[in-house]
C-alpha positions in Angstrom: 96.8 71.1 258.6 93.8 69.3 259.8 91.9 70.6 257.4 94.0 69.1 254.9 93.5 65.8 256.5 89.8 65.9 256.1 90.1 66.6 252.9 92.1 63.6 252.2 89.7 61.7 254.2 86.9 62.5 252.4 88.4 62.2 249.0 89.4 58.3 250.3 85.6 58.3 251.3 84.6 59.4 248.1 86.8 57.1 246.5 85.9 53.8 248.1 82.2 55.1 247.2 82.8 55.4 244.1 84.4 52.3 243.9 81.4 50.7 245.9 79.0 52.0 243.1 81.0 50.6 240.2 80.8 47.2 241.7 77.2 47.2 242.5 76.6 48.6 238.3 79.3 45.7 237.5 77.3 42.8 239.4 73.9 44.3 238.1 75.1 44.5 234.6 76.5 40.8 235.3 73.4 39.8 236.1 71.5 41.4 233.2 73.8 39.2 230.8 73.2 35.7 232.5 69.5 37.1 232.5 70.0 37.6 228.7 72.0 34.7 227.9 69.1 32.7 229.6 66.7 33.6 227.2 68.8 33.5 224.0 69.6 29.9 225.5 65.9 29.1 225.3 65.0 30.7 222.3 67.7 28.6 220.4 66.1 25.4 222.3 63.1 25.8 220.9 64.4 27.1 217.3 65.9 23.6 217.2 62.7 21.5 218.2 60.1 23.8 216.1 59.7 26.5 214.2 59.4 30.0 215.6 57.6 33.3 215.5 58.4 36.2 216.9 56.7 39.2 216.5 58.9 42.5 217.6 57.7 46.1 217.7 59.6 48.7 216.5 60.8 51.4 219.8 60.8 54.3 217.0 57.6 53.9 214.7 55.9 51.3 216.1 55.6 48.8 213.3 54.9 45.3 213.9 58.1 43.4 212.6 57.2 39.6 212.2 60.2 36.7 211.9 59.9 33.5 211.7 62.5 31.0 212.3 63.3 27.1 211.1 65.5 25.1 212.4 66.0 21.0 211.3 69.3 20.2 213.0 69.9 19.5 217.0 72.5 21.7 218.8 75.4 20.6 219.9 77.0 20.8 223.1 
C-alpha cells in the first residue's frame, strides 16, 4: 500500500515537473517572438524611411542571397 502511494507521489512530482518545464519553453518561446517582432518592427521602420539591403546566406549551400527593398509610403499606426 505505501508503495502505491509513492508511486502516485512521484508521478504528481513528475507531473508538476513536467508542467514546470512547459512553462519555462512557453515564456522562452514568448520571449523569442517579442525578440522577433522587435526586429521585424525595425526593419519595416527603416524600409519606410530608405531603401534597404539585406544580404542573407543560404544555411544549406552557402550562397550569398542579396534583396533589396523600396518603400515611398509612411506606415500607419
Amino acid at each position: 500500500m505505501a508503495q502505491k502511494n509513492r508511486g502516485r507521489d512521484r508521478a504528481v512530482v513528475e507531473e508538476e515537473l513536467s508542467l514546470e518545464q512547459l512553462k519555462k519553453r512557453l515564456d522562452n518561446l514568448d520571449a523569442r517572438f517579442d525578440a522577433i517582432d522587435s526586429m521585424v518592427s525595425a526593419v519595416a521602420e527603416r524600409i519606410v524611411m530608405r531603401p534597404l539591403r539585406m544580404e542573407i546566406a543560404c544555411p544549406n549551400c552557402g550562397k550569398i542571397i542579396e534583396i533589396g527593398v523600396v518603400g515611398d509610403q509612411k506606415m500607419l499606426r
